[in-house]
N, C-alpha and C positions, 0 to 999 in steps of 0.2 A: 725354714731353717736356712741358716746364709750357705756359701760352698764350705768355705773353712770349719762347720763345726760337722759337716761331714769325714774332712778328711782325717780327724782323727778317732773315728767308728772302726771299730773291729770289721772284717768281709763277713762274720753272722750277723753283726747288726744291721749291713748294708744290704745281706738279702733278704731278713726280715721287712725293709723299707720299700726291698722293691717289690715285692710280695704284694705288698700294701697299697702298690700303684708308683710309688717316687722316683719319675724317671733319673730325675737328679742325684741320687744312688746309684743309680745305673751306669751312671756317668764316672762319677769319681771309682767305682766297682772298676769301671772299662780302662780307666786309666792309669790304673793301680796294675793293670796285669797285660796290658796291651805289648808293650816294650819285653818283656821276657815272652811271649806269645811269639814275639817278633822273633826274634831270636831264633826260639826253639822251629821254626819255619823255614828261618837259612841256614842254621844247623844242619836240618833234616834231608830238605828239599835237595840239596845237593847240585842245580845246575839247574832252577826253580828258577824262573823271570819275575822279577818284581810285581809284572803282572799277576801271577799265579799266590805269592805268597800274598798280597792283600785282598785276592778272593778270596785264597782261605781266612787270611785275619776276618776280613768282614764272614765268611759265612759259621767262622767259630762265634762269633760275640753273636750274632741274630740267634742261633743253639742254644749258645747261653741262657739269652733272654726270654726265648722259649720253653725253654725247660727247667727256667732255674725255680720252680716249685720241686724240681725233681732232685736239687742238689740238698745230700746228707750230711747232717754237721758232723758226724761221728770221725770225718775226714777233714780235711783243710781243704779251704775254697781252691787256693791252689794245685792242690791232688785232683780236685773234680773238673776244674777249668782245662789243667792238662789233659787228662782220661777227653775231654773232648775234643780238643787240638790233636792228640795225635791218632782215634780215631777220624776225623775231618781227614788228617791226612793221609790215612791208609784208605779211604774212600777214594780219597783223589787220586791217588796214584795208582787205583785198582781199573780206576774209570780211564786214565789213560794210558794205563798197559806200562807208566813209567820202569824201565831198568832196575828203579830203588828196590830192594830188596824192603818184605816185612818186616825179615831177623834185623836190619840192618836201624828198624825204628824200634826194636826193643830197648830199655834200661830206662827211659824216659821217665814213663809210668809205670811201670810191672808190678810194680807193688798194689796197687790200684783195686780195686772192688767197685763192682758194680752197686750203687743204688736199688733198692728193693722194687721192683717192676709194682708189685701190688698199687692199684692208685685205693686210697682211702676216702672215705665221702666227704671229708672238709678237702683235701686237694681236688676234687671235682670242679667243687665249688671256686677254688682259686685258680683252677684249671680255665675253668669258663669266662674268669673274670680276666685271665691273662690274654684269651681268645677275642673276646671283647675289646679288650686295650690294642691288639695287633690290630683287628677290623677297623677301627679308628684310624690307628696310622693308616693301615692301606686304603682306607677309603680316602686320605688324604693325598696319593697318588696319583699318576695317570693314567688308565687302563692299561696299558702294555703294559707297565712296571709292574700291576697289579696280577696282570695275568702269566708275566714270568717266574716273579715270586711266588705263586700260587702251586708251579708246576715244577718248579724247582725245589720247593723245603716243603710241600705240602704232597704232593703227588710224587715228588722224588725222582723226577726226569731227568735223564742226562741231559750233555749240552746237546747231542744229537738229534735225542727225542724230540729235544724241543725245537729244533731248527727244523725238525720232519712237521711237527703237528703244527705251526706256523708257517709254514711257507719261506721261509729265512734262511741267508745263507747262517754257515756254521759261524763264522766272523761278527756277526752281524749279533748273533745272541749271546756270546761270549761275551761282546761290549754293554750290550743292554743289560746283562745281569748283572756286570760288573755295576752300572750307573741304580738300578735299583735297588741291590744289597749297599749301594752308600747313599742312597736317600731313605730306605729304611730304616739303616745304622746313626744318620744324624736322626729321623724324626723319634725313635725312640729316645735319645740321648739330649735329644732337645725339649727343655720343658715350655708345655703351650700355655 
C-alpha cells in the first residue's frame, strides 16, 4: 500500500494494520498525533528542557507501540494516546520529585477510562507477536542500547538504577537512553 492511501484511514483502521505487523501504520499513526503530543508536553511540563520533553515524546510513542493491542475502540485513539502522555508524565515527574503539582495535570484526560486489564487468548497470541516484532528491532541494535531499553521499559528502572547497575555516571545514561529510545522509535517506524 503506497503512504497516501494510508493517510486517509481512520486511527481504528491504522491500528487494526499495525496489529497486523504494518510498521508503515505506525508511522502515519505517529504523525498524525506527534505534534498535539508535543504540545500537550510544553503545556504541562512547565520549565521541561526540550531534552526532557522528546524523552517523553519518544518514550510515549515506544508505549504506544507496545501496547497498542491494549487500545479500546469504545474511545478515540486520541483519548487512549492522551491517557498515555499524561500518565508518561505523572511518572516522570514523580521520578524526579518535579515542583509540578498532579491537580495541576488534571482536565487533560479525566474523562478517560482505563482499558479492561483482562488479556484474552487471541491478544496473547498478538501479544506474543508484538514481542517478537520488538525482539527483531532490538536485536537490530547494539547491546547497550539493548541492554538500556531492556531496563528501562521492561524492568522499569529509573535513571538512577540504572546508572547504579552499570557502572555509569547518571549523565551518561540519561544520553544513552535518550540515543536508544530514537533508534528504536525510527526502527519501528521504518519499514525493512
Amino acid at each position: 500500500m503506497e503512504i497516501g492511501s494510508y493517510i486517509i484511514l481512520t486511527d481504528q483502521q491504522l491500528v487494526s494494520l499495525i496489529s497486523d505487523g504494518d510498521s508503515s501504520a505506525f508511522e502515519v499513526l505517529f504523525n498524525r498525533y506527534k505534534d498535539a503530543i508535543y504540545k500537550f508536553y510544553v503545556q504541562r511540563c512547565g520549565g521541561g528542557s526540550n531534552e526532557d520533553i522528546e524523552d517523553l515524546m519518544q518514550e510515549t510513542f515506544v508505549k504506544v507501540f507496545l501496547n497498542i493491542d491494549k487500545y479500546n475502540p469504545a474511545y478515540t485513539f486520541g483519548q487512549w494516546i492522551y491517557t498515555i502522555a499524561r500518565n508518561t508524565l505523572i511518572d516522570w515527574s514523580r521520578k524526579r520529585h518535579d515542583e509540578l503539582s498532579i491537580d495541576s495535570l488534571r482536565g487533560a484526560s479525566d474523562v478517560m477510562q482505563s482499558a479492561s486489564t483482562e488479556i484474552l487468548p487471541d491478544e496473547r497470541i498478538i501479544n506474543s507477536q508484538r514481542r517478537t516484532e520488538l525482539e527483531r528491532h532490538l536485536s537490530q541494535m547494539d547491546e547497550r542500547y539493548r541492554k538500556l531499553i531492556e531496563l528501562r521499559f521492561f524492568k522499569e528502572y529509573s535513571y538512577e538504577e540504572i546508572a547504579e547497575a552499570l557502572s555509569l555516571p547518571l549523565g551518561t545514561v540519561k544520553t544513552q537512553i535518550h540515543r536508544a529510545r530514537e533508534r528504536i522509535c525510527k526502527l519501528i517506524t521504518t519499514e525493512f
